[in-house]
N, CA and C atoms of all chains as a GROMACS GRO file, in nm:
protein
  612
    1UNK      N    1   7.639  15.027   6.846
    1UNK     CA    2   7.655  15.066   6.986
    1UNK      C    3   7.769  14.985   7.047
    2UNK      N    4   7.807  15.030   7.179
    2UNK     CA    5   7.908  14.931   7.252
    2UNK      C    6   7.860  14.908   7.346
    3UNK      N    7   7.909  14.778   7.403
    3UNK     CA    8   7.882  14.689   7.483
    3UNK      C    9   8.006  14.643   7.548
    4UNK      N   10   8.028  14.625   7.669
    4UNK     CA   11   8.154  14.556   7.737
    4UNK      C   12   8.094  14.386   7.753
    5UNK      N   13   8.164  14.345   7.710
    5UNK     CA   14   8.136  14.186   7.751
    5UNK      C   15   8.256  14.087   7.806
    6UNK      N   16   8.249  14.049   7.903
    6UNK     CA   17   8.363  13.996   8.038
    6UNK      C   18   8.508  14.104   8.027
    7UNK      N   19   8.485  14.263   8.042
    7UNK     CA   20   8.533  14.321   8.048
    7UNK      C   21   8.612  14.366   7.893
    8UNK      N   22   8.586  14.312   7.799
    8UNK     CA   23   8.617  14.384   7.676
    8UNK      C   24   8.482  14.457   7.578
    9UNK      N   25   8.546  14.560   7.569
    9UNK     CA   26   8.441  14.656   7.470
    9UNK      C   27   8.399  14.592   7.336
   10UNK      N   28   8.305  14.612   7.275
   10UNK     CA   29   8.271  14.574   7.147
   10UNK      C   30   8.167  14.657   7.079
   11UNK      N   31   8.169  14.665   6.929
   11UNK     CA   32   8.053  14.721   6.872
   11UNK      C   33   7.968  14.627   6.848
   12UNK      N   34   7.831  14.663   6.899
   12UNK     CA   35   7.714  14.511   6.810
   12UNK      C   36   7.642  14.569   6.769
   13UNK      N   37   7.563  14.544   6.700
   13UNK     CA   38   7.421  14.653   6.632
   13UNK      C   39   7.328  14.660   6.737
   14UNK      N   40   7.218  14.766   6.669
   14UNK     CA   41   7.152  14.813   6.771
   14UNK      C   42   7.029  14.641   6.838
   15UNK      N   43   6.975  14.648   6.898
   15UNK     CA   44   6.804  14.518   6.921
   15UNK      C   45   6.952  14.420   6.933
   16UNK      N   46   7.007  14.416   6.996
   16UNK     CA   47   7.078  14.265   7.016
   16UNK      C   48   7.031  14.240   7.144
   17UNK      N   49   6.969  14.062   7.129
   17UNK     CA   50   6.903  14.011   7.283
   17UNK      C   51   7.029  13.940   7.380
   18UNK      N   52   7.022  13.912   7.471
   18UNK     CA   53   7.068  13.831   7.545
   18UNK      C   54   7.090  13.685   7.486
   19UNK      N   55   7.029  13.677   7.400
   19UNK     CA   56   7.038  13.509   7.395
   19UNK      C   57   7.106  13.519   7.272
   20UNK      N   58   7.060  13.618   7.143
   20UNK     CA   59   7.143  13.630   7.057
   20UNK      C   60   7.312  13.660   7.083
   21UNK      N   61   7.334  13.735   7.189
   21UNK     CA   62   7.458  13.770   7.264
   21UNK      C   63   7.522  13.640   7.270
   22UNK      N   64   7.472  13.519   7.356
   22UNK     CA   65   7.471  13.400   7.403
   22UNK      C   66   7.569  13.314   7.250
   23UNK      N   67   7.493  13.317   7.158
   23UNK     CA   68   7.512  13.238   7.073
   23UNK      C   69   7.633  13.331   6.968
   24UNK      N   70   7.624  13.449   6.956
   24UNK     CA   71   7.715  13.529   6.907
   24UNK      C   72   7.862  13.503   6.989
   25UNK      N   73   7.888  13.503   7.102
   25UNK     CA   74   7.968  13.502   7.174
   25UNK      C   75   8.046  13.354   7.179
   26UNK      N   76   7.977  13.250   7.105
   26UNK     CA   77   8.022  13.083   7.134
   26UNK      C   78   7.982  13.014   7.275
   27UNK      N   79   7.894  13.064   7.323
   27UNK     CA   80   7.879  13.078   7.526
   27UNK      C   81   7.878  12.915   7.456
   28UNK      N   82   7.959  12.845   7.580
   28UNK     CA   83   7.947  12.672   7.589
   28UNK      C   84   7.878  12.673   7.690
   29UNK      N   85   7.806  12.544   7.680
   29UNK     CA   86   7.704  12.542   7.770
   29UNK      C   87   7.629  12.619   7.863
   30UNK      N   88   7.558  12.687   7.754
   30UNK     CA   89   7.429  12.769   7.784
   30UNK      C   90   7.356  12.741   7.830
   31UNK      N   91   7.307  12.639   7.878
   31UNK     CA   92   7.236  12.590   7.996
   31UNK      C   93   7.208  12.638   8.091
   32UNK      N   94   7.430  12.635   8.151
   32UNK     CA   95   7.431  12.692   8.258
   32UNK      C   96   7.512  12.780   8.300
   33UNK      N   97   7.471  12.915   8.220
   33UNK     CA   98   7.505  12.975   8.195
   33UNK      C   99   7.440  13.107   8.289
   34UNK      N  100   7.463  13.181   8.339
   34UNK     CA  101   7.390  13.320   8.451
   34UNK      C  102   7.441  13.432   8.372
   35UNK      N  103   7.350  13.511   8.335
   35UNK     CA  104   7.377  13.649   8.266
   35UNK      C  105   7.372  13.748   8.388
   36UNK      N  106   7.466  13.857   8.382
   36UNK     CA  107   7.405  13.994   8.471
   36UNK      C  108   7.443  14.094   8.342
   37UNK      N  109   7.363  14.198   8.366
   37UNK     CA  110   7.401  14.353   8.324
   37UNK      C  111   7.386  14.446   8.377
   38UNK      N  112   7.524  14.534   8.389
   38UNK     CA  113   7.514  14.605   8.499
   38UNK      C  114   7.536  14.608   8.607
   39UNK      N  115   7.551  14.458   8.629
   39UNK     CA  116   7.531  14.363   8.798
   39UNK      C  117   7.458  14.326   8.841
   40UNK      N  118   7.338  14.335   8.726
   40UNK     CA  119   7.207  14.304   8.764
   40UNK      C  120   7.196  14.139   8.677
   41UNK      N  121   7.142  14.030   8.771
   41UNK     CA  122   7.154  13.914   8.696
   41UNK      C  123   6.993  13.918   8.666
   42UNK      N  124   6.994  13.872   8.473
   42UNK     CA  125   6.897  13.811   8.396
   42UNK      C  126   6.814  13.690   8.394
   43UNK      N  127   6.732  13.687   8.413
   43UNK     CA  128   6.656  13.549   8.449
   43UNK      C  129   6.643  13.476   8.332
   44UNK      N  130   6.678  13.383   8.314
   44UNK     CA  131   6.724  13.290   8.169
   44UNK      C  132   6.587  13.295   8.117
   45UNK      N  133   6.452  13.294   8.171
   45UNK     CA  134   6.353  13.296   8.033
   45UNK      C  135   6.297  13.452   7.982
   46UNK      N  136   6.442  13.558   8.001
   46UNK     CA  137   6.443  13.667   7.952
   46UNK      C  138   6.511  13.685   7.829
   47UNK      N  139   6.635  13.579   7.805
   47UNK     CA  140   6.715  13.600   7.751
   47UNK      C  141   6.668  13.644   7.616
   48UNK      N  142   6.531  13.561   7.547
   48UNK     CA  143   6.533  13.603   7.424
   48UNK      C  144   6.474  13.749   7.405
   49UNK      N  145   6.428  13.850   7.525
   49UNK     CA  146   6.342  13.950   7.515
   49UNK      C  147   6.473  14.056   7.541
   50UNK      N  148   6.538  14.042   7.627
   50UNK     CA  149   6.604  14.104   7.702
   50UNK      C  150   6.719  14.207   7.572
   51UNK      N  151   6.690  14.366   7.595
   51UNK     CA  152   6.758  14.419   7.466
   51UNK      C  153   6.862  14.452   7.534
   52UNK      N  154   6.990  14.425   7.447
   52UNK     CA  155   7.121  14.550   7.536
   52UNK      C  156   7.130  14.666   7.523
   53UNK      N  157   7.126  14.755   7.551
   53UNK     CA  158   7.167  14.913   7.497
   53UNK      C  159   7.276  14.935   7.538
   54UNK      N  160   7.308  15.054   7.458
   54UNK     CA  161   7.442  15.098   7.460
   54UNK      C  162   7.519  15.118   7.579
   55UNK      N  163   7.645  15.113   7.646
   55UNK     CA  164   7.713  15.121   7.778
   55UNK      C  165   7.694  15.027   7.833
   56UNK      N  166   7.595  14.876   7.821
   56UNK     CA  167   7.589  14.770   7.920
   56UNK      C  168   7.696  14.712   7.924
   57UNK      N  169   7.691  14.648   8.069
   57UNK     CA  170   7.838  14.578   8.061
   57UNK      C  171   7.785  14.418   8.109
   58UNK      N  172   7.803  14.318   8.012
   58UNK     CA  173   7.702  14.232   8.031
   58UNK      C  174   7.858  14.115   8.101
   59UNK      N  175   7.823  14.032   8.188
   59UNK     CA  176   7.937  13.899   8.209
   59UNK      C  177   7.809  13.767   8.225
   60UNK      N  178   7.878  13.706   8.191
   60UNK     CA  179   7.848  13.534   8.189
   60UNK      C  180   7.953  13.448   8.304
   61UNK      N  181   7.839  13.396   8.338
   61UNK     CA  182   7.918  13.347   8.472
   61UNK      C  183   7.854  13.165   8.463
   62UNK      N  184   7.894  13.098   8.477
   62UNK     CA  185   7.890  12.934   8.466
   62UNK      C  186   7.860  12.906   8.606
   63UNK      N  187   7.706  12.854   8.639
   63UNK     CA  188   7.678  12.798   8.747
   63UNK      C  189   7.790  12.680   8.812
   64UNK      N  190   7.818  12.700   8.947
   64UNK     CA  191   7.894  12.556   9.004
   64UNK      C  192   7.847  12.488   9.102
   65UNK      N  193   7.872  12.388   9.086
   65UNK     CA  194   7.780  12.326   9.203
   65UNK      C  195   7.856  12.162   9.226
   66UNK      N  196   7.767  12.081   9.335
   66UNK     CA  197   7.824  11.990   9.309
   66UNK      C  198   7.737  11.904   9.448
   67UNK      N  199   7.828  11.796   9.459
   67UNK     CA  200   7.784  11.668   9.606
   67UNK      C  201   7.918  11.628   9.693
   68UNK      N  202   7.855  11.556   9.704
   68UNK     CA  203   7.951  11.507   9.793
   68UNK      C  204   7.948  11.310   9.778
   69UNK      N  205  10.028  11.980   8.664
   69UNK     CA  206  10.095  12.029   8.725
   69UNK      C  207   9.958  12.114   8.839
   70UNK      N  208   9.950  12.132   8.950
   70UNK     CA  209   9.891  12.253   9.008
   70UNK      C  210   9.895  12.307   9.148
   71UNK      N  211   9.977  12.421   9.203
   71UNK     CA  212  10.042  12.472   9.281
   71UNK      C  213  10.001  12.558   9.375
   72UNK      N  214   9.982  12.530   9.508
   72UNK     CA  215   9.899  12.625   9.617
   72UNK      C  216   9.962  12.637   9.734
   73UNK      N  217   9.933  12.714   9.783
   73UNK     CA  218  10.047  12.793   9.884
   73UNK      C  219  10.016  12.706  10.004
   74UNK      N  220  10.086  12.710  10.103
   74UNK     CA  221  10.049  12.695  10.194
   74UNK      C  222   9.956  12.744  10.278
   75UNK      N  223   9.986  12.878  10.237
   75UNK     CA  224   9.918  12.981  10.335
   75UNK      C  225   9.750  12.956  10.268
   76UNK      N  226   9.737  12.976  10.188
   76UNK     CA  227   9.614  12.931  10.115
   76UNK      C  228   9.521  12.779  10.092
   77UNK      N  229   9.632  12.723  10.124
   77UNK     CA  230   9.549  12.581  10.172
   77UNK      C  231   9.480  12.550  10.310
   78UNK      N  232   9.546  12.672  10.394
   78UNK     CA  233   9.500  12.653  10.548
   78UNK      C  234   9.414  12.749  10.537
   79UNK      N  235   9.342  12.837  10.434
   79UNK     CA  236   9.251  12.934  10.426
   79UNK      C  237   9.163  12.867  10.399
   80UNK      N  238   9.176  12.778  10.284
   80UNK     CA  239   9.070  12.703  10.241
   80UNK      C  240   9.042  12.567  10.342
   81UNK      N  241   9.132  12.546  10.442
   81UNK     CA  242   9.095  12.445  10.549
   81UNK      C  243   9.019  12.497  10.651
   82UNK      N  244   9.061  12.641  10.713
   82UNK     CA  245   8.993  12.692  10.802
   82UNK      C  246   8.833  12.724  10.760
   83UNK      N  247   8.835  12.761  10.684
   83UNK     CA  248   8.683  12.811  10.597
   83UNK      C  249   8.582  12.698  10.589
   84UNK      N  250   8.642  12.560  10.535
   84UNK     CA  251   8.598  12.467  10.532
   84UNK      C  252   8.540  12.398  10.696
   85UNK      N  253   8.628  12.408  10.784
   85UNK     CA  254   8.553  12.374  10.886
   85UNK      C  255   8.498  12.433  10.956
   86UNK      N  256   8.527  12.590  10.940
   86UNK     CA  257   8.384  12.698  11.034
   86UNK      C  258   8.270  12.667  10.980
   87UNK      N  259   8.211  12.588  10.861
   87UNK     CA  260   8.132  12.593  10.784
   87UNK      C  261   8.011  12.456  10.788
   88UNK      N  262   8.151  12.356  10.874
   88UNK     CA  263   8.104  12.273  10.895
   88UNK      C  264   7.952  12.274  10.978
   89UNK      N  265   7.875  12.138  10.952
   89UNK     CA  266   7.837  12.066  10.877
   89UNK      C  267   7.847  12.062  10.728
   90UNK      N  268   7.791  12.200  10.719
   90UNK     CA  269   7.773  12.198  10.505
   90UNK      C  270   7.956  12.152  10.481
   91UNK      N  271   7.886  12.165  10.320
   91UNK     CA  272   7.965  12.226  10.265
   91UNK      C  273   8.068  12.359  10.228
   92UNK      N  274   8.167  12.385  10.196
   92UNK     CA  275   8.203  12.464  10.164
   92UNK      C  276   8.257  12.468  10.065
   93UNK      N  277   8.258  12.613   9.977
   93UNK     CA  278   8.312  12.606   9.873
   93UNK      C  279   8.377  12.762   9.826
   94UNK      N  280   8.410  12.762   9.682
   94UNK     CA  281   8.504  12.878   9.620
   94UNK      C  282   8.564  12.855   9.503
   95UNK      N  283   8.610  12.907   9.450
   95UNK     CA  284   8.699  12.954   9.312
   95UNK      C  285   8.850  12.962   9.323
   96UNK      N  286   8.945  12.923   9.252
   96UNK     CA  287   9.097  12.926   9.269
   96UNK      C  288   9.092  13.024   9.126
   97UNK      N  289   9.253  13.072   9.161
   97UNK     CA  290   9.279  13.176   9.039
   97UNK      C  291   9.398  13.206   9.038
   98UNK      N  292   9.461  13.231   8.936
   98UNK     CA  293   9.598  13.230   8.880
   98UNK      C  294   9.622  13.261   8.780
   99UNK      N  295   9.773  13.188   8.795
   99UNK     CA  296   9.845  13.168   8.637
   99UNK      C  297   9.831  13.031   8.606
  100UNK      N  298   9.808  13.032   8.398
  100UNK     CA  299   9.903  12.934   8.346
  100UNK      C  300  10.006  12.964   8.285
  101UNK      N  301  10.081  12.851   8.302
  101UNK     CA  302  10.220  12.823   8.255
  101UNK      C  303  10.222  12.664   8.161
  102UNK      N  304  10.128  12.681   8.018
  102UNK     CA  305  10.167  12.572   7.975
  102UNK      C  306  10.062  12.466   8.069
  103UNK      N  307  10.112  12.384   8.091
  103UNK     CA  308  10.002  12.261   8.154
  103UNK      C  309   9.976  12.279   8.316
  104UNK      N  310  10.070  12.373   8.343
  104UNK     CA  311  10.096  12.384   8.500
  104UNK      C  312   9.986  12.539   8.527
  105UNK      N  313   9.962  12.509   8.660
  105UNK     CA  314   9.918  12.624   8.686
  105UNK      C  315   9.950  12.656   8.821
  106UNK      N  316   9.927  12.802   8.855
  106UNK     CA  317   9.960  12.872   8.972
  106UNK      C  318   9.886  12.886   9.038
  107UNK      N  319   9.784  12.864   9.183
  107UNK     CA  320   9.744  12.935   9.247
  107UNK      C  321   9.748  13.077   9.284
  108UNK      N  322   9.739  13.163   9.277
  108UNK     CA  323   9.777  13.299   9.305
  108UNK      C  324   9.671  13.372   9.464
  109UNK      N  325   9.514  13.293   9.421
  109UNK     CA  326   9.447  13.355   9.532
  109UNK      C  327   9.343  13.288   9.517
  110UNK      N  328   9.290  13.220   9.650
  110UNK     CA  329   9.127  13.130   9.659
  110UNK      C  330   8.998  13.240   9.674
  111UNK      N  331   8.947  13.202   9.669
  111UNK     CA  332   8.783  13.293   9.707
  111UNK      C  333   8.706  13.197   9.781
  112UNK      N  334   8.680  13.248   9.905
  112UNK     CA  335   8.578  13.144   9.978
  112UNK      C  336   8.490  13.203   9.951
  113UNK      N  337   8.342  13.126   9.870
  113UNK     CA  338   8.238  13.221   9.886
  113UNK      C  339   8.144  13.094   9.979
  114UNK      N  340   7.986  13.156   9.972
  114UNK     CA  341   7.900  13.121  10.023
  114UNK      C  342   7.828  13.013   9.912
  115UNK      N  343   7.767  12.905   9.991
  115UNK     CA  344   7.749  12.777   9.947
  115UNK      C  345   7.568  12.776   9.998
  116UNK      N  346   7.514  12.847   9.897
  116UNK     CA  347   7.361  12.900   9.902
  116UNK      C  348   7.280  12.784   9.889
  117UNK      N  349   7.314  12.652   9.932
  117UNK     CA  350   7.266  12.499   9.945
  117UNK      C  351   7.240  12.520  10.090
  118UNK      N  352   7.365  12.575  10.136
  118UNK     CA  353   7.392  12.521  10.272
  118UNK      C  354   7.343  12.406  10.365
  119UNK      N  355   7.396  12.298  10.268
  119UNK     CA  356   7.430  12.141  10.280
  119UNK      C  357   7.507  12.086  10.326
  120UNK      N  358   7.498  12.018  10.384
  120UNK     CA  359   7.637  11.864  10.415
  120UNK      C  360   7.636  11.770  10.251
  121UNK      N  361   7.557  11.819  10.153
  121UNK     CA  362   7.514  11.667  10.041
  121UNK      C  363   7.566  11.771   9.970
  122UNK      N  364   7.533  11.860   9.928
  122UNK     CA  365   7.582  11.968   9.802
  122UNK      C  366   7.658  12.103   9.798
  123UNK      N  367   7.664  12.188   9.723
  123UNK     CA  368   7.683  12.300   9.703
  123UNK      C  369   7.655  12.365   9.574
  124UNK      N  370   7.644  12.501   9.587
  124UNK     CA  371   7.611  12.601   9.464
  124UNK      C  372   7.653  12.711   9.501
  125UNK      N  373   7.765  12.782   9.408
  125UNK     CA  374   7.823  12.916   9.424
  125UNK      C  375   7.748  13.002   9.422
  126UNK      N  376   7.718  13.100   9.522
  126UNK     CA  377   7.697  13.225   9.554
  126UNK      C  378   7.697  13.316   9.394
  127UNK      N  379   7.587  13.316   9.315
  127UNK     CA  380   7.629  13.406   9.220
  127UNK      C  381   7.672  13.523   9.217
  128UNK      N  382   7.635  13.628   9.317
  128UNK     CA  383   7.704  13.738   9.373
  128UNK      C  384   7.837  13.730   9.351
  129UNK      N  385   7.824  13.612   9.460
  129UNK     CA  386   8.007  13.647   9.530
  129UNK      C  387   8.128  13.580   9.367
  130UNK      N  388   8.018  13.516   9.335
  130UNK     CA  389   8.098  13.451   9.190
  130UNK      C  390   8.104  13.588   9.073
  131UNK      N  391   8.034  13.674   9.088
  131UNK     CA  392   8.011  13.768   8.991
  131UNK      C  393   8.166  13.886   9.066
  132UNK      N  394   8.129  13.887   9.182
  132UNK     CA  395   8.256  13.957   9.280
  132UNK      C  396   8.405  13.917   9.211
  133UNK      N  397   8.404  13.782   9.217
  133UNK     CA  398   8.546  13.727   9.239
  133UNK      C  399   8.585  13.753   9.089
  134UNK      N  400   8.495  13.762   8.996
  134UNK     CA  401   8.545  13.721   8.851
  134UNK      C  402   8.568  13.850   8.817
  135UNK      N  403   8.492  13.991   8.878
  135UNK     CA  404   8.582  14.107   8.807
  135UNK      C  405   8.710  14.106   8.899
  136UNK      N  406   8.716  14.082   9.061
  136UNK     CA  407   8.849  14.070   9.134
  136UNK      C  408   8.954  14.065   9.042
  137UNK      N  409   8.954  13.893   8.984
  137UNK     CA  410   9.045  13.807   8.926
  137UNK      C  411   9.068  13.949   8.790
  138UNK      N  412   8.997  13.943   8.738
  138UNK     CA  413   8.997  14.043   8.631
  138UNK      C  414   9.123  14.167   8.698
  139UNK      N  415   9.068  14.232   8.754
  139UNK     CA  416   9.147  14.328   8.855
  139UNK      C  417   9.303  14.322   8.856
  140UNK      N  418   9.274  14.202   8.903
  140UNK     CA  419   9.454  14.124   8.955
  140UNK      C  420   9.512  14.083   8.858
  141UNK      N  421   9.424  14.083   8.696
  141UNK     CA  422   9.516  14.008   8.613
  141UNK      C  423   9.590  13.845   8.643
  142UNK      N  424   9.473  13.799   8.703
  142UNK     CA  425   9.455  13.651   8.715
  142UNK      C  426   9.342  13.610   8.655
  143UNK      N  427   9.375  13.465   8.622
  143UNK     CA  428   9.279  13.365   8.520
  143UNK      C  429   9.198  13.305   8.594
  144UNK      N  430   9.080  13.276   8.592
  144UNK     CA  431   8.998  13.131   8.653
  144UNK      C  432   9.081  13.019   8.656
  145UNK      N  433   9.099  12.912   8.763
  145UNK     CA  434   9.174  12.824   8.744
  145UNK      C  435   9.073  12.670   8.744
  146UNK      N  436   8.936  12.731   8.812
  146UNK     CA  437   8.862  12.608   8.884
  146UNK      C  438   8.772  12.626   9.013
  147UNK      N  439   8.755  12.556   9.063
  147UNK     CA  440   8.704  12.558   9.178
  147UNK      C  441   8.746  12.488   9.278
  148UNK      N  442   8.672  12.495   9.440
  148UNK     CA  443   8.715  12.368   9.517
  148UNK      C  444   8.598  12.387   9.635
  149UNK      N  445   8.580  12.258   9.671
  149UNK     CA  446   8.440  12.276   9.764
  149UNK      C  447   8.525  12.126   9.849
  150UNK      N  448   8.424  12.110   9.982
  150UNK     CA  449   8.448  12.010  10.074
  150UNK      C  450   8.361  11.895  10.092
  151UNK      N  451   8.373  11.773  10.140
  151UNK     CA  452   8.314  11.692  10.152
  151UNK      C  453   8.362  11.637  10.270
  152UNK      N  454   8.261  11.687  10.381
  152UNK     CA  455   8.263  11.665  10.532
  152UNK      C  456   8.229  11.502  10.578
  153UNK      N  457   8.178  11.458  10.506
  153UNK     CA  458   8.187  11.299  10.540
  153UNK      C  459   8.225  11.225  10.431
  154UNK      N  460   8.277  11.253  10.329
  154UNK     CA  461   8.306  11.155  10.247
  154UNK      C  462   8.503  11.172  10.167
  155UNK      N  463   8.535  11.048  10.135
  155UNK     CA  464   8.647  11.100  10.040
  155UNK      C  465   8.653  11.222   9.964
  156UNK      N  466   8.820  11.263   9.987
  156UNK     CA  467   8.848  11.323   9.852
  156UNK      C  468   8.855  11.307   9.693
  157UNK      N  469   8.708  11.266   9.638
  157UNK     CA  470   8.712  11.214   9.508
  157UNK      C  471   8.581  11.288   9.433
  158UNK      N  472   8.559  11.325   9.303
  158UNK     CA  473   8.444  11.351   9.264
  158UNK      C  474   8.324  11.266   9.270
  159UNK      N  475   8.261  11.310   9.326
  159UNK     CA  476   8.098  11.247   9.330
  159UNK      C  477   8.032  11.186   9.178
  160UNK      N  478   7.948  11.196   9.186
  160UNK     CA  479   7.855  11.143   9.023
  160UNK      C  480   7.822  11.280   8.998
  161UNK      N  481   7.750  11.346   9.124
  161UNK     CA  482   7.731  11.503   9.066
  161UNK      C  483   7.817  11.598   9.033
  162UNK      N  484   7.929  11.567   9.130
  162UNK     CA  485   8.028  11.660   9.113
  162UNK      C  486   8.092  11.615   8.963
  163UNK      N  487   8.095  11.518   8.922
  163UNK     CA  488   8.110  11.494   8.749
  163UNK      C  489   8.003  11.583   8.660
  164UNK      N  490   7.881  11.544   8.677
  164UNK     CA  491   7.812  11.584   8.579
  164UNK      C  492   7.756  11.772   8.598
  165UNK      N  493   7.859  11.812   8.716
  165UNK     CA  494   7.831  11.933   8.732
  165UNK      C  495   7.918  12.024   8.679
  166UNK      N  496   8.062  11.930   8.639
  166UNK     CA  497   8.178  11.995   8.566
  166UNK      C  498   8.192  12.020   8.428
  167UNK      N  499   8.151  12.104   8.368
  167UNK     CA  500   8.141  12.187   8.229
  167UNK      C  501   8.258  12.164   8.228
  168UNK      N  502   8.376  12.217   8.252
  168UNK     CA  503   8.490  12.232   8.194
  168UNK      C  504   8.596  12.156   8.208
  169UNK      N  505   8.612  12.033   8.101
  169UNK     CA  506   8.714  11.977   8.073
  169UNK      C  507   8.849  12.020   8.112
  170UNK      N  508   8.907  12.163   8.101
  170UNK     CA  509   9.002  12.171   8.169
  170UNK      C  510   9.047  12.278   8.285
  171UNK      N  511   8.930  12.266   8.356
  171UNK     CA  512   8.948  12.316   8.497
  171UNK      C  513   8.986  12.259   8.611
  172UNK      N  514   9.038  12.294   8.705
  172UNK     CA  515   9.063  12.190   8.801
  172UNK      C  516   8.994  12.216   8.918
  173UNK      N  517   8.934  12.123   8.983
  173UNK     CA  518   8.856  12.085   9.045
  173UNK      C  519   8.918  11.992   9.187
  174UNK      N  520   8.886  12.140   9.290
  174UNK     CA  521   8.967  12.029   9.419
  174UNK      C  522   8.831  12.045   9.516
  175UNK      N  523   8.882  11.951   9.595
  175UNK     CA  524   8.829  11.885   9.666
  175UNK      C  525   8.870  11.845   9.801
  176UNK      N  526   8.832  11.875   9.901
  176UNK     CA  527   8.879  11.859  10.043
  176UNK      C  528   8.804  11.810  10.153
  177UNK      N  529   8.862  11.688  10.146
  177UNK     CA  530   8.794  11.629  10.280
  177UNK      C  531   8.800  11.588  10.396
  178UNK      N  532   8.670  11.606  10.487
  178UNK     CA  533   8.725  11.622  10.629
  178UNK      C  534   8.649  11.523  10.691
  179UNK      N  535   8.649  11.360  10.646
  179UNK     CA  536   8.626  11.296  10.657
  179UNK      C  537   8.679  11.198  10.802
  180UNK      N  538   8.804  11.280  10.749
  180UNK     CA  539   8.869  11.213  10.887
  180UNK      C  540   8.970  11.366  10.966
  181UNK      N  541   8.876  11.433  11.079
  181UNK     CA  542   8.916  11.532  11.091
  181UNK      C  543   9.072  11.566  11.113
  182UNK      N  544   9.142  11.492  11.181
  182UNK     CA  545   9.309  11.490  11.210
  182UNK      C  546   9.346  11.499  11.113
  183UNK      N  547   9.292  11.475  10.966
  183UNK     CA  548   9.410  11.446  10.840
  183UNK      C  549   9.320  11.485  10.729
  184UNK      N  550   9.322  11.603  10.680
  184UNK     CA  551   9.196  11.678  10.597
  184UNK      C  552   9.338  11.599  10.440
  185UNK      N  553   9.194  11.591  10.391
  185UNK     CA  554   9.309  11.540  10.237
  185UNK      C  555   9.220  11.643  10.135
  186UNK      N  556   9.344  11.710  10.065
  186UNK     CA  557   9.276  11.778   9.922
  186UNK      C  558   9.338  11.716   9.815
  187UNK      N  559   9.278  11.695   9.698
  187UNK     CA  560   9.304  11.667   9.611
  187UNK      C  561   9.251  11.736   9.487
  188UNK      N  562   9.288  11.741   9.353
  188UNK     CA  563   9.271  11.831   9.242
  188UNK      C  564   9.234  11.738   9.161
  189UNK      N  565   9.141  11.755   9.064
  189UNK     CA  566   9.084  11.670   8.933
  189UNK      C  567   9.052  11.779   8.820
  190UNK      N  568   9.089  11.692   8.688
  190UNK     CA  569   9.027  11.720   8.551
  190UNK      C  570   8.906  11.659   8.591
  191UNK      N  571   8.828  11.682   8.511
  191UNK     CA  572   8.708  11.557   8.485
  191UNK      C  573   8.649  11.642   8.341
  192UNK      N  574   8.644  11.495   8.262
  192UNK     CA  575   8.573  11.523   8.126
  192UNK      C  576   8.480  11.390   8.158
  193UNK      N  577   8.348  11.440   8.133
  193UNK     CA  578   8.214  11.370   8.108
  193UNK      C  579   8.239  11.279   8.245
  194UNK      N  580   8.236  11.113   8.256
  194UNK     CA  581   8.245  11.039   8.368
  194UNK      C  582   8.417  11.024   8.407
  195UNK      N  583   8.496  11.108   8.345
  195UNK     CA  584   8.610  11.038   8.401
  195UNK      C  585   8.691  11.169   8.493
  196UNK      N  586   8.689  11.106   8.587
  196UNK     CA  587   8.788  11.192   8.701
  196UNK      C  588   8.930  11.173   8.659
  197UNK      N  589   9.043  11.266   8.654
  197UNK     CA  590   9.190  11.212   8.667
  197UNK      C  591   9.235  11.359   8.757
  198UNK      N  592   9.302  11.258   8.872
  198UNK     CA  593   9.400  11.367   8.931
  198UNK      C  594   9.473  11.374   8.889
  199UNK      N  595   9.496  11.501   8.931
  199UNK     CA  596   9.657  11.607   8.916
  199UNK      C  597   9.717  11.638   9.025
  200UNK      N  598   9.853  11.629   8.962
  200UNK     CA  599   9.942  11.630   9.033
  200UNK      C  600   9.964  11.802   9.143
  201UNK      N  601   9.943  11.760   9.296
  201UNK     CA  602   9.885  11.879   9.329
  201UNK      C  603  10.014  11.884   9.471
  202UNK      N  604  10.076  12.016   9.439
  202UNK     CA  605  10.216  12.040   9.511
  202UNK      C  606  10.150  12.186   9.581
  203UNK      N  607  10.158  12.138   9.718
  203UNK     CA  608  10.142  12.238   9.860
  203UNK      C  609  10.254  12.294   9.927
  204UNK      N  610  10.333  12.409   9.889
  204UNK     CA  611  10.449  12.445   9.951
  204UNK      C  612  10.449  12.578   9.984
   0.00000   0.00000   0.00000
């Protein structure tokens, strides 16, 4: 199937999770790391359930934060 | 090297003090060139702390800006948030909140309101180093 991931297309096989995505992809620091698909953001203790199907368009976005 | 407009530094000044007390914050985006980079366009987003002590990007508006940048055929460059009572320098958190070794990381403070100072940082693990940061 295909999948867009931070705007490039890809083939992955079919049952690929979120977290497998995660680790397929090299994601650095997965921690803190925010999934959406679709535009819809994933709640990190989904990641290992969470299936992609075909046409998702998944981005990874790196929490920021900070003090002062 | 890292390069911001004028016009865009007074975006990110004005933003910063309507906002005041909190914090404020956003995303820079550009070009690189080698070690140097370009400002091209800031993103003020919303600072979902809404603190004077912290901040945390708006995942929305962070999810917004990153297909934008995409759009425009601009890169992530970093971020930049304010610190309404304190120096322009990274915090302890603002260290251990920086994943990326080579992002740059500014910082603007309105510590002393007549004379807002921004400044730009690497930071890997505990060590802050500014960069050299040209406003024209």
């Amino acid at each position: 199937m295909t999948i867009t991931v931070a705007g490039t297309k890809k083939e992955v096989k079919e049952g690929l999770t979120v977290a497998q995505l995660i680790i397929d992809e090299d994601v650095e620091t997965p921690m803190y790391v925010t999934v959406s698909i679709n535009d819809e953001f994933v709640d990190s203790g989904a990641f290992e359930t969470t299936l992609l199907k075909d046409g998702d368009s998944v981005e990874f976005l790196y929490f920021m934060g900070g003090g002062c | 090297m890292i390069k911001l407009s004028k016009e865009d530094f007074e975006k990110i000044l004005n933003h910063a003090i309507k906002e005041l007390p909190d914090e404020a914050c956003g995303l820079i985006a550009g070009e690189k060139n080698g070690d140097d980079k370009i400002i091209k366009k800031v993103y003020l987003l919303t600072n979902i702390d809404h603190s004077n002590e912290h901040f945390s990007l708006d995942p929305k508006e962070q999810l917004a800006a990153v297909k934008d940048m995409r759009a425009n055929g601009i890169v992530p460059l970093g971020n930049w948030h304010s610190h309404p009572e304190s120096p322009s320098r990274p915090s302890e958190e603002d260290k251990r909140l920086a994943y990326d070794k080579t992002a740059s990381y500014m910082i603007l403070s309105l510590m002393n309101r007549e004379e807002p100072v921004l400044n730009s940082f690497k930071i890997s693990g505990d060590t802050a180093e500014k960069e050299e940061l040209v406003i024209e």
